[in-house]
matplotlib code that plots the C-alpha trace (Angstrom):
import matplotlib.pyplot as plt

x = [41.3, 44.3, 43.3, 43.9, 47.0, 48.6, 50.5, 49.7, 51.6, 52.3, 52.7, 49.6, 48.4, 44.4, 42.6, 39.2, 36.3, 35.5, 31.4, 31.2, 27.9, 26.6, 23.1, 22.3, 22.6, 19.2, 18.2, 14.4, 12.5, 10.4, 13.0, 12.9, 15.1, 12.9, 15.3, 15.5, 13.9, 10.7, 10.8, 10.9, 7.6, 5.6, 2.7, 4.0, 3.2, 2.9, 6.2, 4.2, 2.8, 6.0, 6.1, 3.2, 5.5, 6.3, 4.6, 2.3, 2.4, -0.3, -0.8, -3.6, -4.6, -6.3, -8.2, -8.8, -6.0, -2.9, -0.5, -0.6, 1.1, -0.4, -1.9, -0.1, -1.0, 1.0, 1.2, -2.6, -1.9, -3.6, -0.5, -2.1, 0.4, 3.4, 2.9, 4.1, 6.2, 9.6, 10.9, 13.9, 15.9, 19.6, 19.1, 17.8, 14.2, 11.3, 8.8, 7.9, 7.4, 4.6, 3.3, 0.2, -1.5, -0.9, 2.1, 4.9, 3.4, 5.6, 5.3, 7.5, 6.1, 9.5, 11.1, 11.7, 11.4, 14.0, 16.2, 15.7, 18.3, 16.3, 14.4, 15.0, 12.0, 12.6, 9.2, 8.7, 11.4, 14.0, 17.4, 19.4, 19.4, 15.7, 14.0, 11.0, 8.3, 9.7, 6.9, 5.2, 8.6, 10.6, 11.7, 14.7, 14.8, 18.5, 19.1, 21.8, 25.1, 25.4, 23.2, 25.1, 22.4, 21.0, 17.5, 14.7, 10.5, 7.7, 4.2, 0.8, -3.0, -6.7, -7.6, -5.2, -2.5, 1.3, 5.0, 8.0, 11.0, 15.1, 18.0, 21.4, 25.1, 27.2, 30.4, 31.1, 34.4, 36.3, 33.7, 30.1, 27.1, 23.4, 21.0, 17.2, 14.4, 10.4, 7.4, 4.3, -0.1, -3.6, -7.0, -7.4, -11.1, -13.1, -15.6, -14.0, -10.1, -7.0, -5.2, -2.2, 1.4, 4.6, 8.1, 11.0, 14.7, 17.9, 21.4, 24.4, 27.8, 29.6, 33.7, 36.6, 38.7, 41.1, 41.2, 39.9, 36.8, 33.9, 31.9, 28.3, 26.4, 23.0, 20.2, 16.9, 13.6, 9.8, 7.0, 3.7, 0.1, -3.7, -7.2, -8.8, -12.4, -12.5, -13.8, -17.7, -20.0, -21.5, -25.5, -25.3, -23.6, -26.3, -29.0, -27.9, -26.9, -22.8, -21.5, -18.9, -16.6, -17.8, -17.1, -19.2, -16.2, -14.1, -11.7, -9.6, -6.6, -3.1, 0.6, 4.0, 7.4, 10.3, 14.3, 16.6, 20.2, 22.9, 25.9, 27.2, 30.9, 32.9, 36.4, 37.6, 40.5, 43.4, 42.4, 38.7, 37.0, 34.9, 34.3, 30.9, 29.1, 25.7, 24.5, 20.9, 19.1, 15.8, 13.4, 9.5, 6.1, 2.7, -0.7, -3.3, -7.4, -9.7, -13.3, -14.4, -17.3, -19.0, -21.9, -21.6, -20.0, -20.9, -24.2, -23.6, -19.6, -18.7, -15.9, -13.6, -9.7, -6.6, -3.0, -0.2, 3.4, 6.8, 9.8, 13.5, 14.8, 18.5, 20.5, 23.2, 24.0, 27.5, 29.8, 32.6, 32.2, 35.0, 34.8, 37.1, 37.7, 37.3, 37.9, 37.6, 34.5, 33.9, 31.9, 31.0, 30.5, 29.2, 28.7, 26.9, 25.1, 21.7, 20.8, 17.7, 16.1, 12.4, 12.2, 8.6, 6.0, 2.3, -1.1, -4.9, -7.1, -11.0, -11.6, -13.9, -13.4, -9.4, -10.2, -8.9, -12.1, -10.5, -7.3, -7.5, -3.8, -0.7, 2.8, 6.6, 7.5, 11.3, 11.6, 14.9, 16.4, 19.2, 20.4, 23.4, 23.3, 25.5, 25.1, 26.6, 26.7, 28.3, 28.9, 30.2, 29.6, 28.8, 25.3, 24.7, 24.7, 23.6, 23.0, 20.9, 21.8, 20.5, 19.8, 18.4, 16.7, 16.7, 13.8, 13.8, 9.9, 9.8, 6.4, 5.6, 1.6, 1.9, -1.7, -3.1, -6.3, -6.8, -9.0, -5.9, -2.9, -0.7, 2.9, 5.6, 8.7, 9.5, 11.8, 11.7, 13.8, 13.6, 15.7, 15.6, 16.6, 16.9, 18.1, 18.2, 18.7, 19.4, 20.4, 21.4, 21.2, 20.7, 19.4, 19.3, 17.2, 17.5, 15.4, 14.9, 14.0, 13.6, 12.6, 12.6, 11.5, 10.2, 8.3, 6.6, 6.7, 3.9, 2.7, 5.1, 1.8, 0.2, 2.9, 3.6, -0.1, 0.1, -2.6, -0.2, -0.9, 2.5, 5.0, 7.2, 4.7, 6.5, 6.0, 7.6, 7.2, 8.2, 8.5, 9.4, 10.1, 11.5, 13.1, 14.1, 15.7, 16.3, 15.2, 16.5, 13.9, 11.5, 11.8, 9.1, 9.1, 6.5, 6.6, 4.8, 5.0, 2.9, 3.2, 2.0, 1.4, 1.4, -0.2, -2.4, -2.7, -2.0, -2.5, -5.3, -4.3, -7.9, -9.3, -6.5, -7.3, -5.7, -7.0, -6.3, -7.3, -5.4, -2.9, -3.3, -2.6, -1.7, -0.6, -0.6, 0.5, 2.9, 3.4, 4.8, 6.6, 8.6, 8.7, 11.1, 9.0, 11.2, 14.3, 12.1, 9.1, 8.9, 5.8, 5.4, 2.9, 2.4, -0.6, -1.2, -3.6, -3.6, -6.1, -5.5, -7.6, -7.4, -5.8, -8.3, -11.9, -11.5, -12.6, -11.5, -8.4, -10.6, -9.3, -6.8, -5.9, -7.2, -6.7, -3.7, -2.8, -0.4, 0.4, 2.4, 3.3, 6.4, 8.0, 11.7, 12.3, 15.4, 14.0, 13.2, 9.8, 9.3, 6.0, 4.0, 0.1, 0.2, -2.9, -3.2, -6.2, -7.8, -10.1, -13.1, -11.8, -13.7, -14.4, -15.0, -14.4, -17.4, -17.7, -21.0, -19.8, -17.3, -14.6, -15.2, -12.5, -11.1, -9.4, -7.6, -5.3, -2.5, -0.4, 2.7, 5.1, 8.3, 9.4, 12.8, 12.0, 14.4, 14.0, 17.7, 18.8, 21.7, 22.6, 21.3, 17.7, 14.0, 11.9, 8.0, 5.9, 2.6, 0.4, -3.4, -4.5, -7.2, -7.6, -11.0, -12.2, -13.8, -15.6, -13.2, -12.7, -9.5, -9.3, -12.6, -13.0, -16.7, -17.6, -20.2, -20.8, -23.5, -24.3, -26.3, -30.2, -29.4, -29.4, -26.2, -25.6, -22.8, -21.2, -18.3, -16.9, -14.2, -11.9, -12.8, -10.6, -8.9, -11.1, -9.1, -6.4, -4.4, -1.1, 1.9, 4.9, 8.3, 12.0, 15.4, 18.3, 21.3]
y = [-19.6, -19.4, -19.5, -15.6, -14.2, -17.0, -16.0, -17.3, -18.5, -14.8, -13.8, -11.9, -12.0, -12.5, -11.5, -12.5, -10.6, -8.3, -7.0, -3.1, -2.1, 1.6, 3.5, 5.2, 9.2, 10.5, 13.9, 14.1, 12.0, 10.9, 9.3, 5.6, 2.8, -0.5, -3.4, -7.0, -8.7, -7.0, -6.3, -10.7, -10.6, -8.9, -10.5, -10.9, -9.7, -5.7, -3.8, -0.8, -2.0, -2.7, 1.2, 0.5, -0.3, 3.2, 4.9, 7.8, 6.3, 3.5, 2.6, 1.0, 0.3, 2.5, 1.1, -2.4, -3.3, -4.3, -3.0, 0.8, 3.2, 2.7, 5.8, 7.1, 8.9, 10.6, 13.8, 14.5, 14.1, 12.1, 12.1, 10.4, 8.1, 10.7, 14.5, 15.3, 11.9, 11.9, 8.1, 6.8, 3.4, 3.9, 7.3, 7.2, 9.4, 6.9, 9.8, 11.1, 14.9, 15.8, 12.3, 11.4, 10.1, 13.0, 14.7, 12.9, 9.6, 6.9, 3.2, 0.8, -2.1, -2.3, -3.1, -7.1, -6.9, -9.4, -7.2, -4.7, -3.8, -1.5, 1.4, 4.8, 6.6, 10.8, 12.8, 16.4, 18.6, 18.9, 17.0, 18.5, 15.9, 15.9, 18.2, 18.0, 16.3, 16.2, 18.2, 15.3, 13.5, 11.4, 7.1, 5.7, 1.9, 0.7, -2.4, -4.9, -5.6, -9.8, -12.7, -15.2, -17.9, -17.6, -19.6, -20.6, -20.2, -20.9, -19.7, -19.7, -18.6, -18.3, -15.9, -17.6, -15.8, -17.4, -15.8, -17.2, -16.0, -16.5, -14.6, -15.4, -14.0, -15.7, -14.2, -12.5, -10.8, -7.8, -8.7, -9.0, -9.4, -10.0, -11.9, -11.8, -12.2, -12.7, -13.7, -12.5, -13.6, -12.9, -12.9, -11.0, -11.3, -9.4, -10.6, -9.4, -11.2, -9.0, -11.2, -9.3, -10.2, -8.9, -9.5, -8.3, -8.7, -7.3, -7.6, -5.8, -5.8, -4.3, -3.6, -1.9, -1.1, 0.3, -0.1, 3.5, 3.3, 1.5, 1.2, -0.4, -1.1, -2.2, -2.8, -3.7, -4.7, -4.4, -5.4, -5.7, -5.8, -6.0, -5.3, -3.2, -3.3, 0.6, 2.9, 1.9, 4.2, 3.4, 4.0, 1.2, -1.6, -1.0, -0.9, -4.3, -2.5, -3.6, -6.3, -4.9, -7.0, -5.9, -3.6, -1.1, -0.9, -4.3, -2.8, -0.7, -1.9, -1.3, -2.3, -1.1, -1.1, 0.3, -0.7, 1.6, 1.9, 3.1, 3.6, 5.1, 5.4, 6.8, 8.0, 8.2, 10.7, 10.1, 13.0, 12.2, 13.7, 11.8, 12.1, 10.8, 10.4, 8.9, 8.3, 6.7, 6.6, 4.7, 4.0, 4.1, 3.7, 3.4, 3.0, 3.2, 3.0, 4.1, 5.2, 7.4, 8.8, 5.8, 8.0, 11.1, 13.3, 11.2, 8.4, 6.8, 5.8, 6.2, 8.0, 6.0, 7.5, 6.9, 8.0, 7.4, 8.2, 7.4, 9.4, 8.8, 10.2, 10.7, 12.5, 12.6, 13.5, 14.8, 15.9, 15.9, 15.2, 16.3, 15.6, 17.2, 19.3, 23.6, 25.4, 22.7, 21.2, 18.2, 18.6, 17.3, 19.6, 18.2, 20.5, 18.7, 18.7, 17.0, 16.8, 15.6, 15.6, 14.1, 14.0, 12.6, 12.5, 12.6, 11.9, 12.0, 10.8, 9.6, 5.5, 3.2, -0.4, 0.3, 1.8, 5.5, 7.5, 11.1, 12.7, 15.5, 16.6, 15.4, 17.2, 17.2, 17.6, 18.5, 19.6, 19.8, 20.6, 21.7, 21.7, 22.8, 22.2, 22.3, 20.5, 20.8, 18.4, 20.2, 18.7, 21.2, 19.4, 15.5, 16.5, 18.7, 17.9, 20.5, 20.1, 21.5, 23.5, 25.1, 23.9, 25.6, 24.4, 25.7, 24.2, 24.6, 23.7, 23.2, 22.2, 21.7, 20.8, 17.8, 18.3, 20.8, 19.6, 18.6, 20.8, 21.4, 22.4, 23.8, 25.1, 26.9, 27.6, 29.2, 28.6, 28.7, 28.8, 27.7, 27.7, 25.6, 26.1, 23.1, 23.1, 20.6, 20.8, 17.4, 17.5, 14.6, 11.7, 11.8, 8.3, 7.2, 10.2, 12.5, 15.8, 17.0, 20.4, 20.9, 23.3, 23.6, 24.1, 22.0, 21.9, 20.1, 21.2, 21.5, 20.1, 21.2, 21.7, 23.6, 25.6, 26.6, 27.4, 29.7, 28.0, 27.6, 30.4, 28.6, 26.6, 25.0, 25.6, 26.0, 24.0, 25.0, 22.8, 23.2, 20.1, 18.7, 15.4, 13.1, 9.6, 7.7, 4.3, 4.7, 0.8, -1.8, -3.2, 0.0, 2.7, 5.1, 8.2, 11.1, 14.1, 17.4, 18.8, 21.5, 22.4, 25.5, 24.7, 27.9, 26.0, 22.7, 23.1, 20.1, 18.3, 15.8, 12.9, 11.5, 14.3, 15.9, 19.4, 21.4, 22.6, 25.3, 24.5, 27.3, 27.3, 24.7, 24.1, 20.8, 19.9, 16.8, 14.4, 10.8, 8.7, 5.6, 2.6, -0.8, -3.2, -6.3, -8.2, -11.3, -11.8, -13.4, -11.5, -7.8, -5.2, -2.3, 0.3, 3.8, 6.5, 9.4, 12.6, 15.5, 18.4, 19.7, 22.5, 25.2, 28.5, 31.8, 29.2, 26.3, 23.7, 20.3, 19.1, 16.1, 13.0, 13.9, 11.4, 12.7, 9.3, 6.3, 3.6, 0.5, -2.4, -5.3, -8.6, -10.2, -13.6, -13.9, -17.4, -19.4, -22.5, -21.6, -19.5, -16.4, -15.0, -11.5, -10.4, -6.6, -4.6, -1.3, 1.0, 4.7, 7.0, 8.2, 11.5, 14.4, 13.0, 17.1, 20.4, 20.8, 17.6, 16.8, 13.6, 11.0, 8.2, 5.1, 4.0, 0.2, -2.0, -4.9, -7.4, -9.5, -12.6, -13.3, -16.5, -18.6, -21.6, -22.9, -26.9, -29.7, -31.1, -32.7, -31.9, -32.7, -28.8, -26.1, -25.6, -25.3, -22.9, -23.0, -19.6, -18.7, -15.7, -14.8, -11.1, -9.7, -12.2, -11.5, -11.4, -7.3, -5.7, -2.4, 0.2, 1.0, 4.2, 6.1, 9.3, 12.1, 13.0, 12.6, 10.0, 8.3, 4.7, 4.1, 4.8, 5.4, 9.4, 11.3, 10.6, 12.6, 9.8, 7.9, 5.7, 3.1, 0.1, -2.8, -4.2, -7.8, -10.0, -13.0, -14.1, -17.0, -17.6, -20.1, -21.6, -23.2, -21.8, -23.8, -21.8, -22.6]
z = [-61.2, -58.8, -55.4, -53.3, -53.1, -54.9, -57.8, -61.1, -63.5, -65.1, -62.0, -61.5, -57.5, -57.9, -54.9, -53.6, -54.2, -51.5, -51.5, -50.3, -49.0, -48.9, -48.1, -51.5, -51.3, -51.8, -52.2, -51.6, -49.2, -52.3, -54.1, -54.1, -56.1, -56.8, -56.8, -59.0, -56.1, -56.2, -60.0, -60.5, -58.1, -60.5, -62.7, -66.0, -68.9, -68.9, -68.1, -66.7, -63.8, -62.3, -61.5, -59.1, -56.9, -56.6, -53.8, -55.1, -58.9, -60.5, -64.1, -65.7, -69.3, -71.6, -74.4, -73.4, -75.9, -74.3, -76.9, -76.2, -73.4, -70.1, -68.9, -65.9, -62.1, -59.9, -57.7, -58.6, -62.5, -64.9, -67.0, -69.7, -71.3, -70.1, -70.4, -67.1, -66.3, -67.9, -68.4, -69.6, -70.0, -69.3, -69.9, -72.9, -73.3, -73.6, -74.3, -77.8, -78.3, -80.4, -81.1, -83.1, -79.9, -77.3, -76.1, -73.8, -75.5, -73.0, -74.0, -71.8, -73.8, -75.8, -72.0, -71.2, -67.3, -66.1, -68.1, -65.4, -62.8, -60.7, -61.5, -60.2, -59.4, -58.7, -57.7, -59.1, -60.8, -58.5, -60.4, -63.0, -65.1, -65.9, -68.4, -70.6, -69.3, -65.6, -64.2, -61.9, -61.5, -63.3, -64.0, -65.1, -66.0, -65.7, -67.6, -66.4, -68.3, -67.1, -65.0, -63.4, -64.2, -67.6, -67.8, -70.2, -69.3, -70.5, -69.1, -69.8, -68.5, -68.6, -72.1, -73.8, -72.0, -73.3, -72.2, -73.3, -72.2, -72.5, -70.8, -70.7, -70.4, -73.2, -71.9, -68.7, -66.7, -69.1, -71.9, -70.2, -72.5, -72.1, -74.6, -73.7, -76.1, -75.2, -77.0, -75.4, -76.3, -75.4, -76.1, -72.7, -71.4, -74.3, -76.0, -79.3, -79.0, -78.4, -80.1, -78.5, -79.7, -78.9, -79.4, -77.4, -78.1, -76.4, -77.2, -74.6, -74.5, -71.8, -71.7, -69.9, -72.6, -70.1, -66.4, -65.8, -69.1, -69.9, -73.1, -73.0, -76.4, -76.2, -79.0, -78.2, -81.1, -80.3, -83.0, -81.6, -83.1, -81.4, -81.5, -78.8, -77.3, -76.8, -74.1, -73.5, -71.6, -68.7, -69.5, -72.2, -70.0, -67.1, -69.6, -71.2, -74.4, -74.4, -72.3, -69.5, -72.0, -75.2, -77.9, -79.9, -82.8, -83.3, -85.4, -82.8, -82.2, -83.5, -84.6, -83.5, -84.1, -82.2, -82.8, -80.4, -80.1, -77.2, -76.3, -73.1, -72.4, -69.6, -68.5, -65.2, -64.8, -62.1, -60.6, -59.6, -62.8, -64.9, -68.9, -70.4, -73.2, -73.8, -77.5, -78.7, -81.0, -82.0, -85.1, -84.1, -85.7, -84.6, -86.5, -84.1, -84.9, -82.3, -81.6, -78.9, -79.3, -81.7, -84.2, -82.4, -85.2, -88.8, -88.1, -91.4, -91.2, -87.5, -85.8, -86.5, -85.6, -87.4, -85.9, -87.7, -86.5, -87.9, -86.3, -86.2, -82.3, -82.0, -79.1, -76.6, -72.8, -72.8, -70.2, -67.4, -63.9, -61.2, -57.4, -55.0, -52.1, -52.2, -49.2, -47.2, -48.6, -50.3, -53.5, -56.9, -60.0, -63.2, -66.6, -69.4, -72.8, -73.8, -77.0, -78.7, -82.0, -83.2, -87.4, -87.4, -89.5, -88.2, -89.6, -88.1, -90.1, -90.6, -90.8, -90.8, -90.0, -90.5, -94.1, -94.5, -95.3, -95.1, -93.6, -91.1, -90.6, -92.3, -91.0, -90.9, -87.6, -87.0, -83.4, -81.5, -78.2, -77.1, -72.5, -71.0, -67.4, -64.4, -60.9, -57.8, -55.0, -51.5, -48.4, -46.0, -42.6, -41.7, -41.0, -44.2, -47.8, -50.7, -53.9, -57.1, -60.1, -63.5, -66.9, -70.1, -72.9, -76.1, -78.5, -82.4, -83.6, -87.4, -88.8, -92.6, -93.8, -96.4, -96.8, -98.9, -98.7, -95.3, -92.6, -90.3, -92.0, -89.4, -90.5, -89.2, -87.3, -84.0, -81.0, -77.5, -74.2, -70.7, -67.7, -64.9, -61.0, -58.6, -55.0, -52.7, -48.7, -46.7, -43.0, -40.9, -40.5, -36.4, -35.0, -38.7, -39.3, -42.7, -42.9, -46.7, -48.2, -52.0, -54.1, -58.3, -61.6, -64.6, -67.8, -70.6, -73.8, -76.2, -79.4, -82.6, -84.5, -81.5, -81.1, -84.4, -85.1, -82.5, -80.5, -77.1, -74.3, -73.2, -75.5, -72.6, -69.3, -66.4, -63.1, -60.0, -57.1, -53.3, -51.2, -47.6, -45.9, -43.4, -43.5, -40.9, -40.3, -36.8, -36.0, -38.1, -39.0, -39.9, -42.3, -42.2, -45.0, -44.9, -47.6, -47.9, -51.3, -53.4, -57.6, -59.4, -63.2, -65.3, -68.0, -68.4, -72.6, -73.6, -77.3, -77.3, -79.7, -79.6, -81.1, -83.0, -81.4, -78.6, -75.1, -73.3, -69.3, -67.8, -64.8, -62.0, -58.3, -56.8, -53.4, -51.2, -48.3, -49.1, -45.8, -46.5, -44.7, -44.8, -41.9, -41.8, -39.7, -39.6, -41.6, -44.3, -44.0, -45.3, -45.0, -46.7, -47.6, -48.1, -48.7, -50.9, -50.7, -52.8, -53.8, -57.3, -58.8, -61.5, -59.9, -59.8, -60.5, -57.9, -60.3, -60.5, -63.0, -64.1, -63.4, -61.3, -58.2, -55.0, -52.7, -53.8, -52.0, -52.0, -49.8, -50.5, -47.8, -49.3, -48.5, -49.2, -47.6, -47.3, -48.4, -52.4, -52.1, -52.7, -52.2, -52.5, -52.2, -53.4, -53.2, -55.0, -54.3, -56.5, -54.8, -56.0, -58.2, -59.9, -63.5, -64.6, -63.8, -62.1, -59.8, -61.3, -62.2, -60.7, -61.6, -59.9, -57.4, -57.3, -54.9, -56.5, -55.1, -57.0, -55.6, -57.0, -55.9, -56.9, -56.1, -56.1, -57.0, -55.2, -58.1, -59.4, -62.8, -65.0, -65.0, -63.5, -61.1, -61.6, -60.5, -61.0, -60.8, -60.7, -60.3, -59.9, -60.6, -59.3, -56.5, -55.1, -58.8, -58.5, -61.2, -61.4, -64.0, -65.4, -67.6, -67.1, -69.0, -69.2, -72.6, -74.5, -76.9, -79.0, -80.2, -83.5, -83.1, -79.7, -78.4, -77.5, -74.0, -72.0, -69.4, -67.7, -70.5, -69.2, -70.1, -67.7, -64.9, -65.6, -63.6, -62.0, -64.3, -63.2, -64.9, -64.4, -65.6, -65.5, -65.5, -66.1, -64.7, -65.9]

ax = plt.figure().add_subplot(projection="3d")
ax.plot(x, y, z, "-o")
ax.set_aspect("equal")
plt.show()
């Protein structure tokens, strides 16, 4: 390359890069961006748990089988695996509407981590962009377009725990592309072998095709298969019955396969607009086997659960974007179109041992969406920013029975219609010091087959939140955040994939504290922590939403240091939490630490560097409880017993490896 400001030999002047650094606009105190840095010091191995380093939001596993959707909290929801969490990767919805497993079912298994940028974390409904599903807030995982150092690892752990993983750019500059691909094991600790694999592939290509466009293509492949130890109740472990690793049916487990595809273009006008257009679309399927409640319902064959799903998703996100000055004020104005469309098919049936016995529903689903919005972004003094907006959504459900013999045969069409305000107050910053009021409205939408059966007291429940906060950098070496915020739910009717049937719960309350803080402590040596309280209840009765959070917290002691290591002991601590409406009975609370650490050899090598990892999860080796869950239940010649049933905690887990950058 010719050196800066020397001509070259067309006589093109090439200038030296020059990096510009800016404090991200935020427009809630609860927004937070989670960067590479702390995504790489994460334990490998399950992409969800890098959204624990969210304040307010943990994940844990849900069937003591790796390969399924973590189940999510935040906000005093127990989201399950995504009814009131919208997520997204570039955009693109991650969620699937009325799924054979439960509604808003979110799996982030088909996400390689290093592939990560940083992932944009949003807390209740209060941004434009957002609709179904953004109720308790929202995540976006934004996937780079190049590394600079591509690199080769291999890793391996107690259970029989192996990750293999390669990333590289093969070109970079006008054309920039990314190759990853990652082969994942385990047996996990059960007694009855996970046998857990999955493989992950992504292919990118990034491109200015002029100097004011850009085109980004990327294609990404999951397949994954594994057996699950299930949800075992509580009575039988203490009573010797079940070993806390155990399994009363060996046969759950499942497969999966998801291909996506997306493209994402943009034009920026000499005027200061912006033209855009986002494009996926994906292929999914899912065979899932499961056993809840063991010989409650038929003593002879079991319980058994089958849920199949295959669906085709395909939408866009289309619009213009102009920034300029009116009447003295600098503003932004975007006007856009989503679109979305599910063409699924969905099946519950009855099986034993994996071996269909009897199907329960079998349906078409074609359900569609369609969400013109328009957001503003004012700034009419130094000190005061406004933004917010509307958006409607306009939902087609289309439901046909391809089951004439089966028990539920729900069919139908209807449509539905929602609009959406957000608006967004930020003043400041004084001494580094930003004050933020918000207030807005969400949804989820329900079950095609629910809705169509005319079982829903509300098709798209509305949400509207209210929500305050400070944040304030007014030390350089402390940020300290704290957030007030409260959400009325008209509806908690949700579909219930484990049993194929709908509930209706009725309209809920929630409302809570965040406080929340990072400390650079030396230039190498980073704090940070944060606390959550809420109180959520049904509106008019008092009860308790079961399961819902009550007391979160995270704390995490991170080394960055000049000399190759990188270092980071993360704790992550659940409450104690109403496990039904009534508060007769309780979900366990858990502590559990995790250490995570690089090192940077000084090793020589032909090309390139080493770098050695390891982590240990669940340091202090606790007995804790994952997913815990009060029903009842009954094991064979044993009486029905109604009780917590849970999916144990990993106990320690040590893990290590090798990478070869290059």
């Amino acid at each position: 390359m010719a050196q800066a400001h020397e001509p070259a030999a067309d006589g093109t002047v090439v200038l030296p890069e020059v990096p510009v650094a800016a404090e991200r606009l935020v427009a809630a105190s609860s927004e937070h961006v989670i960067p590479d840095k702390d995504i790489l010091l994460q334990p490998q191995g399950r992409p969800g748990m890098l959204l624990r380093l969210a304040p307010g939001i943990l994940t844990v596993e849900h069937s003591g089988g790796a390969g399924k959707a973590d189940q999510y909290f935040l906000r005093g929801f127990d989201a399950d695996h995504g009814t009131d969490i919208a997520v997204f990767r570039d955009g693109m919805p991650v969620n699937m509407r009325s799924h054979a497993h439960g509604q808003g079912y979110a799996d982030l298994n088909f996400i390689i981590p290093e592939t990560i940028k940083e992932i944009q974390v949003y807390k209740g409904p209060y941004h434009v962009q957002f609709g179904d599903f953004n109720t308790g807030g929202a995540v976006d995982f934004v996937t780079r377009d190049e590394v600079k150092e591509g690199f080769i690892q291999a890793a391996g752990g107690q259970f029989d725990t192996q990750r293999y993983l390669t990333m590289f750019s093969p070109t970079t500059g006008k054309l920039r592309t990314l190759v990853a691909a990652e082969g994942y094991f385990t047996n996990g600790p059960f007694l009855n072998p996970n046998r857990y694999n999955r493989f992950n592939g992504l292919l990118k290509a990034t491109i200015n095709p002029t100097p004011r466009s850009e085109l980004s293509l990327t294609g990404t492949y999951n397949q994954s298969r594994w057996n699950a130890s299930g949800q075992l109740p509580v009575y039988a472990v203490f009573a010797g019955l079940l070993d806390r690793f155990g399994s009363v049916d060996p046969s759950e487990g499942g497969r999966t396969n998801r291909a996506t595809g997306t493209l994402r273009y943009h034009y920026d006008t000499s005027t200061g607009g912006k033209i855009f257009a986002d494009l996926y679309a994906q292929y999914y399927k899912l065979d899932l086997y499961s056993n809840f409640t063991f010989f409650l319902n038929d003593p002879v064959h079991g319980d058994g659960i089958e849920q199949g799903d295959r669906r085709v998703v395909y939408g866009s996100d289309v619009g213009y974007r102009q920034s300029g000055t009116l009447m003295g004020v600098d503003g932004t104005a975007t006007l856009g179109v989503q679109t979305r469309v599910d063409d699924a098919r969905v099946r519950i049936a009855d099986q034993q041992q994996r071996a269909l016995l009897t199907v329960t529903s079998e349906s078409a689903v074609l359900e569609a969406s369609y969400s013109p919005y328009l957001k503003l972004e004012l700034q009419p003094t130094p000190w005061v920013r406004v933004n917010g907006g509307a958006r409607a959504d306009f939902f087609t459900f289309n439901v046909q029975n391809l089951c004439a013999t089966c028990t539920q045969q729900p069919q139908g069409r209807t449509d539905a219609v929602i609009a959406s305000t957000k608006g967004n107050l930020i003043l400041g910053p004084w001494l580094g010091t930003e004050f933020f009021l918000n207030v807005g409205t969400g949804f989820h939408s329900n079950d095609a087959r629910a809705v169509v059966s005319g079982q829903a007291a509300q098709t798209l429940p509305r949400a509207t939140a209210y929500e305050v906060g400070i944040r304030t950098k007014q030390w350089d070496r402390v940020e300290l955040l704290a957030t007030l915020w409260a959400l009325d739910l008209q509806s908690e009717l949700v579909f219930v994939g484990d049993a194929g049937t709908t509930q209706i719960r009725g309209a809920s309350r929630r409302y809570g504290t965040e406080l929340g803080t990072r400390l650079t402590l030396l230039d190498w040596l980073t704090l940070r922590g944060d606390l959550t309280l809420t109180h959520a209840e049904f509106r008019g009765t008092g009860q308790a939403i079961p399961l819902a959070p009550e007391l979160t917290a995270q704390a995490g002691l991170t080394v960055q240091h000049p000399m190759g290591l990188s270092s980071s002991l993360q704790m992550i601590h659940m409450g104690r939490r109403p496990a039904d409406v009534n508060r007769t009975a309780y979900a366990q609370p858990f502590t559990v630490f995790d250490w995570v650490n690089r090192y940077r050899l000084p090793v020589k090598v032909e090309r390139g560097r080493l770098e050695a990892f390891f982590t240990i999860q669940n340091l202090f080796d606790v007995d804790w409880r994952q997913a815990q869950f009060f029903y009842e239940s009954q094991l064979r010649g044993q009486p029905a017993v109604t009780d917590i049933h849970f999916v144990p905690g990993t106990p320690r887990n040590i893990m290590g490896g090798v990478a070869w950058y290059f």
